[in-house]
C-alpha positions in Angstrom: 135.7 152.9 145.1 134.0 150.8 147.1 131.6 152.0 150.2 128.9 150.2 153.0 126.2 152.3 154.2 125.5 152.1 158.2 121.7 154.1 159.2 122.3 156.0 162.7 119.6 157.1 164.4 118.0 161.0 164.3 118.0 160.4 160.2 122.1 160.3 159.6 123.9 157.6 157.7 127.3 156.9 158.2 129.1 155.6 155.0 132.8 154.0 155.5 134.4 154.6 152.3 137.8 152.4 150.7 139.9 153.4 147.9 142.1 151.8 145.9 146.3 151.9 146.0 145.9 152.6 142.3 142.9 155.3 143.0 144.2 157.2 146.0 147.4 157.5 144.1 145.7 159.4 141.1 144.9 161.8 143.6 148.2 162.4 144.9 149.3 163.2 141.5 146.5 165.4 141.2 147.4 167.1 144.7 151.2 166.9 143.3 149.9 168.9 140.4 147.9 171.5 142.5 151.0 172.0 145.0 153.1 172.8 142.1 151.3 175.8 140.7 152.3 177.2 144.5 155.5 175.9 144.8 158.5 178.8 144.4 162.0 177.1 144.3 165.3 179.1 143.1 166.1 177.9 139.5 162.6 177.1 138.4 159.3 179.7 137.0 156.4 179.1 139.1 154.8 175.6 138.1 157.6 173.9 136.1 159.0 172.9 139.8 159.5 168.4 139.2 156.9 166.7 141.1 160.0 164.7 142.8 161.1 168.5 144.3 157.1 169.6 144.9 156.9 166.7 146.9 159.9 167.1 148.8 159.0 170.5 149.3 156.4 170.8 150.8 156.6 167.3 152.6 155.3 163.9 152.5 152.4 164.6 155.5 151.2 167.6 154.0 151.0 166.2 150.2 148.8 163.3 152.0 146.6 165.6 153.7 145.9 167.3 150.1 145.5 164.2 148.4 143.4 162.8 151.0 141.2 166.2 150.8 140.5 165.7 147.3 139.8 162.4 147.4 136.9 162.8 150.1 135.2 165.9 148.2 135.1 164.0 145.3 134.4 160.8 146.9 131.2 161.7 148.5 130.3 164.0 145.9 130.2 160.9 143.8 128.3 158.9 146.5 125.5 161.7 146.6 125.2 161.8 143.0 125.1 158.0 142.7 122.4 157.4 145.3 120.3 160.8 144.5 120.7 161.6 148.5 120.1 164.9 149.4 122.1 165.6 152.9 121.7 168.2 155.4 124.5 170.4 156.2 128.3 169.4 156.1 129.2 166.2 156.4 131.2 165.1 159.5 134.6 163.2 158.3 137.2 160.7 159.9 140.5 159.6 158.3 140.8 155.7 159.2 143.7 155.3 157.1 146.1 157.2 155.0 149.1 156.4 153.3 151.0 156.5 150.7 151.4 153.0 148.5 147.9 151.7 150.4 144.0 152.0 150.3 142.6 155.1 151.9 140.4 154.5 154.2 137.5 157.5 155.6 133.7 157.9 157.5 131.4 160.3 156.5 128.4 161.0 158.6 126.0 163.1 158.0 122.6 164.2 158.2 120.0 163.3 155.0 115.9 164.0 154.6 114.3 161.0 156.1 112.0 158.4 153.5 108.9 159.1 154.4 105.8 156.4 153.9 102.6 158.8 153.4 99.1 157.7 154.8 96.2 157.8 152.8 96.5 161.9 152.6 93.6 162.7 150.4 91.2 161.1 152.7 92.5 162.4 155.7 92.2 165.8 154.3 88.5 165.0 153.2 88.2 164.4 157.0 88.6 168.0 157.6 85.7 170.2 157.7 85.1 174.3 157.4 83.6 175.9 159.9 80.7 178.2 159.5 81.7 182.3 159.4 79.7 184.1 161.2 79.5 187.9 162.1 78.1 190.1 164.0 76.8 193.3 164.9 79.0 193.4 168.3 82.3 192.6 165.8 81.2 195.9 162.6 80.8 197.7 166.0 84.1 197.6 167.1 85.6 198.1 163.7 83.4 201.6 163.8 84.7 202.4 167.2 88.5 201.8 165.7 87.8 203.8 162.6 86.1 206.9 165.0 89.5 206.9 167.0 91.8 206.6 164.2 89.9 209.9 163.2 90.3 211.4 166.4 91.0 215.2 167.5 93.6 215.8 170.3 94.4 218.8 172.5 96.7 219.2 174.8 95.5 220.0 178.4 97.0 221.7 181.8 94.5 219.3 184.1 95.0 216.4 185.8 94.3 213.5 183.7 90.6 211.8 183.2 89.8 208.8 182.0 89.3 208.5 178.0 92.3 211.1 178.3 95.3 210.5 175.7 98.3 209.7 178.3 102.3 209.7 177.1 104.2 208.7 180.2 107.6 207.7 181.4 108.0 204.9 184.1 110.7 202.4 185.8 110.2 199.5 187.1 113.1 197.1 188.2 111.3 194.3 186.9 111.0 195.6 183.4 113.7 196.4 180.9 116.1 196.0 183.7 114.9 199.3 185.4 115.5 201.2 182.8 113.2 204.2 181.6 110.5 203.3 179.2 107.9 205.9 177.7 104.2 204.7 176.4 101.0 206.2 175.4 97.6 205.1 175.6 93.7 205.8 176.7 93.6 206.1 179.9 90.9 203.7 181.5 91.0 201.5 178.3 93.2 198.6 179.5 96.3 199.5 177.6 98.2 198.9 180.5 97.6 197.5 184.0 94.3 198.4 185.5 95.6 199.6 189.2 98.3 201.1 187.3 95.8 203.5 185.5 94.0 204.0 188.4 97.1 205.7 190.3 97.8 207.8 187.1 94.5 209.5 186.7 94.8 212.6 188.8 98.2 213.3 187.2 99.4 216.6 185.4 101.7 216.8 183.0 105.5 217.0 185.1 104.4 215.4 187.9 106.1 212.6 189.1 104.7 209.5 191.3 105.9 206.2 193.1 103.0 203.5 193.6 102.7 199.4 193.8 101.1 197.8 191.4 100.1 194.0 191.0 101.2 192.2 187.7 98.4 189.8 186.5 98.0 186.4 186.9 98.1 185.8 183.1 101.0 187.4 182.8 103.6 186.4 179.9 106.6 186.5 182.3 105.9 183.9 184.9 107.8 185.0 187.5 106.1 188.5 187.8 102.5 187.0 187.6 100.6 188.0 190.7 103.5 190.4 192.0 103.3 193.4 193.4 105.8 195.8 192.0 107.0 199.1 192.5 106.6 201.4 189.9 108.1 205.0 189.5 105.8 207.0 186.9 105.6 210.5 185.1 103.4 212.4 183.4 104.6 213.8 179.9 101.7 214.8 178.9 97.5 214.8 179.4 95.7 215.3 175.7 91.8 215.1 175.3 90.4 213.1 172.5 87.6 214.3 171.0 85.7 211.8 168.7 83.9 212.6 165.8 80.2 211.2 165.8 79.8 208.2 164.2 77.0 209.1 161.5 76.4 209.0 157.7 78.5 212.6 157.4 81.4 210.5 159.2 80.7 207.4 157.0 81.2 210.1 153.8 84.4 211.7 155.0 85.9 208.8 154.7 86.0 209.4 150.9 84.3 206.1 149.5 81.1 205.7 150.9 77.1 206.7 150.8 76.5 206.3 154.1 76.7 204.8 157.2 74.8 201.9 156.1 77.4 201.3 152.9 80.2 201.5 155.5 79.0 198.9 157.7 78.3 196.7 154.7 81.8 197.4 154.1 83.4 196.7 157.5 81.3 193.6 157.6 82.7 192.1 154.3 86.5 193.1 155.4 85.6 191.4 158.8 84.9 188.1 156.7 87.2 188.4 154.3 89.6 188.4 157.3 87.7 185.4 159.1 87.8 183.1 155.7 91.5 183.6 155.8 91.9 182.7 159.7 89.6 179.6 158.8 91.0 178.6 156.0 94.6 178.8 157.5 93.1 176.6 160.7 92.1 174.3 158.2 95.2 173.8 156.3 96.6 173.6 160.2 94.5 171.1 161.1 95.0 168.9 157.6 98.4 168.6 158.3 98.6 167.9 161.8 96.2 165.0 161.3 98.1 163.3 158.3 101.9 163.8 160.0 100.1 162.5 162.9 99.8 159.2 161.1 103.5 159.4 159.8 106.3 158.2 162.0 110.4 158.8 160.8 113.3 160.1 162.6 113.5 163.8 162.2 117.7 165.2 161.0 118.6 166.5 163.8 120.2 169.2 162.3 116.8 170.9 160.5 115.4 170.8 163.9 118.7 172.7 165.4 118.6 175.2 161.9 114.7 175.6 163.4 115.6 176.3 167.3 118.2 178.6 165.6 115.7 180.3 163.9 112.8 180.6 166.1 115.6 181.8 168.6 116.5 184.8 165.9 112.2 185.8 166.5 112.1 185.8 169.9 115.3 188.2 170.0 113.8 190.9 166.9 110.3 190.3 168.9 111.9 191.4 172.5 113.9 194.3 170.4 110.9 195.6 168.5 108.0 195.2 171.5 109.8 196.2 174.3 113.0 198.6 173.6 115.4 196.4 175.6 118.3 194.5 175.1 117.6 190.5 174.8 120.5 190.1 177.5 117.7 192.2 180.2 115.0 190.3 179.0 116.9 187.0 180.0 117.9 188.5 183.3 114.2 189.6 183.7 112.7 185.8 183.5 115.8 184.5 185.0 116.8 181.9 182.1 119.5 181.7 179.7 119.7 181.4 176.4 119.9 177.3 176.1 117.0 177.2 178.2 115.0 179.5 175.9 116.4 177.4 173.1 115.7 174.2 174.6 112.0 175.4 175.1 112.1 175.8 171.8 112.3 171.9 171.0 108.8 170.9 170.5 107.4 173.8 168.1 110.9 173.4 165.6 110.3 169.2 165.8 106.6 170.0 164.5 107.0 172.4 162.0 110.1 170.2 160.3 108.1 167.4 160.6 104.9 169.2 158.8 107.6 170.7 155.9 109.1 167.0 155.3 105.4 165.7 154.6 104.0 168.6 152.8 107.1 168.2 150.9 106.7 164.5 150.4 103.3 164.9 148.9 104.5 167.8 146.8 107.0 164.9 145.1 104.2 162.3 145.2 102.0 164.4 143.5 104.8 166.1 140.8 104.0 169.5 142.2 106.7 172.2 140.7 107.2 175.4 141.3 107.6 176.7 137.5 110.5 179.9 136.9 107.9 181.9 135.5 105.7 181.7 139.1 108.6 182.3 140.9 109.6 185.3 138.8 106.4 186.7 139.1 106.0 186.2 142.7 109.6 188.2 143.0 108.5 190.9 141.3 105.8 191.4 143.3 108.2 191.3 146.5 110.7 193.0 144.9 108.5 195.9 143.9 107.5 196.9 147.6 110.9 197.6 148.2 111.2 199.6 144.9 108.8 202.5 145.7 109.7 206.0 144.9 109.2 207.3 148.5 110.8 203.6 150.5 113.7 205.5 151.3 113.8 202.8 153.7 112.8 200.0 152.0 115.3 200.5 149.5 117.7 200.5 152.2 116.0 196.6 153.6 116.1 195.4 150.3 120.1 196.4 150.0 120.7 193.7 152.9 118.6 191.4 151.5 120.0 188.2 150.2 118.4 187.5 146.9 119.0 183.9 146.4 118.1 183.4 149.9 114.9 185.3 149.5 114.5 183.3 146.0 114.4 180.1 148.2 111.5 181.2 150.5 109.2 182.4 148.0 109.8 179.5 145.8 109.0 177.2 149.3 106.2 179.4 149.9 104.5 178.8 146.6 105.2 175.3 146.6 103.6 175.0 150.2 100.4 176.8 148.7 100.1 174.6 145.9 100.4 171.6 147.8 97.8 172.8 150.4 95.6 173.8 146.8 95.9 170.2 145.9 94.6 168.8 149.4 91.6 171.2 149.7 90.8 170.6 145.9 91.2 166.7 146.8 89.3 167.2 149.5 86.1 168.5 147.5 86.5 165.5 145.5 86.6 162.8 148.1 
């Protein structure tokens, strides 16, 4: 077999392959001999047909076509092996030349992960620096204020509503969810929805019904309703008033683990960093590998990128289903795009997270990082065992669609990723 190798641009190769007289004709033999077990003629028990009669049969074209089959699976399956490549997807083929007595003659093109030349990684990681955590009073004071509504007394009430009042409401708004009805609930005067939109409310009893405009803000997600007034149909389900409880050392005890009010700020304030050491140590990581595949330039396989579009495409659609109760189709209607636009826009973010895979995974081979079978075993016992509880009803019902070895794959990447970004900051200390 004898091949030449052409580089295309976006990271795919193109490799023109020639066989042999002698070589393409073992493999009609071998399609001969794979036509024959399928082959019923009168006189003759299934697969002691002659060749001669197999071939006449089932024709000289379609005998090529399996012969020619063969010979390109194994072919490039050879050609992979031989030159360690690892492609992306399925390779695109083109028959040049096939017939019987002379050399076949076939492309393959396909996508393959790019070489990669690495910068000086450790020192650029060095480069990075932590920032100081910090918190404060205003930040434990909030988290109290969450924890004294999440222990919150309601009643319902026959009065128009207040502000601090627990609202559940219905409204329609042909701008939103394509008109249809949608029902919320929220503290009234709190800013869970649109300020002049809680102003018309208060006043409301439970039944009544009411038409007002209201003005979208500028910052508003969708674009095209930023600034607008819109007419909004609203009514009240029902007016409920919260009672909180007073935030004091009896509250601090009820919650079962404290002294005191003092030990449950204490508390509060070591969850708070906990949580700010984790958003600082994942802007770190961020920043280290922006700056090192900013100093590494290769074309990106097209395809990964398309997988990634794909993919962040999937999110936005479960996002739009989960937040707001409407069908992606109204949501496209609503901004006034399609769905190769959306995709399109998706372009930029899919090119930069490939590119920051291919280098982290570049390093990872560098450096002989390994993800072990005993670390991945663990780590899918621990997923696995969320989804195994005695009351998940419905988790047991998630993990039942779950694909295994596809789940295998991502925590095997996702504990590869962490011990490549455990190598940089560890490298970093160093340098």
């Amino acid at each position: 077999m004898n091949y030449s190798v052409k580089k295309l641009e976006k990271s795919q190769i193109e490799v023109g392959f020639e066989l042999s007289v002698e070589e393409f004709e073992e493999y009609i033999q071998k399609a001969l001999l794979h036509l024959k077990e399928h082959v019923k003629i009168d006189g003759f028990r299934k697969g002691n047909v002659p060749k001669e009669m197999v071939e006449k049969e089932v024709g000289q074209e379609n005998l090529l076509m399996e012969a020619g089959d063969l010979a390109v699976k194994k072919s490039y399956a050879k050609f992979v092996t031989e030159n360690k490549l690892e492609p992306i997807g399925e390779p695109e083929v083109q028959i040049v030349k096939i017939a019987k007595g002379n050399p076949l003659l076939f492309k393959v093109k396909v996508s393959v992960l790019p070489d990669i030349e690495l910068p000086n990684y450790k020192k650029i990681a060095s480069q990075v620096k932590s920032s100081n955590i910090l918190v404060d009073q205003k930040e434990i004071e909030e988290a109290l204020r969450y924890l004294q509504k999440s222990r919150a007394k309601f009643s319902q009430e026959d009065r128009p509503a207040e502000a601090k009042d627990f609202v559940e409401i219905e409204y329609q708004n042909k701008d939103i969810n394509g008109g249809k009805e949608i029902k919320d609930k929220f503290i009234l005067g709190e800013g869970g929805f649109l300020k002049d939109f809680e102003d018309n409310i208060i006043g409301m009893k439970a039944g009544q019904e009411k038409e007002f405009i209201s003005k979208f803000p500028e910052n508003t997600p969708n674009k095209n309703l930023a600034g607008k007034d819109s007419n909004f149909k609203v009514k009240m389900i029902s007016v409920q008033k919260m009672e909180l409880p007073e935030i004091n050392d009896e509250f601090a005890k009820a919650l079962g683990v404290f002294d005191g009010l003092v030990s449950l700020k204490e508390n509060l304030k070591e969850g708070i960093t906990m949580e700010k050491n984790e958003e600082e140590r994942q802007r770190k990581r961020g920043e280290m590998v922006s700056k090192i595949t900013e100093k590494v330039k290769f074309d990106l396989p097209e395809k990964m990128v398309e997988y990634e579009q794909a993919r962040l495409f999937e999110d936005l659609k479960n996002q739009i289903a989960k937040n707001f109760k409407m069908p992606f189709e109204d949501y496209l209607s609503s901004i006034k795009k399609t769905e190769e636009e959306i995709k399109a826009s998706f372009t930029l973010e899919a090119e930069k997270r490939i590119k920051n895979f291919l280098v982290l995974r570049q390093i990872g081979k560098v450096e002989n990082i390994e993800v072990s079978e005993k670390e991945l075993e663990e780590e899918m016992n621990k997923v696995l065992k969320k989804y195994s509880m005695p009351t998940g009803r419905q988790a047991k019902d998630q993990l039942e669609k779950i694909d295994i070895n596809e789940l295998k794959d991502y925590n095997k990447g996702a504990i590869f990723n962490e011990k490549v970004f455990q190598f940089l900051e560890n490298a970093s200390q160093i340098n």
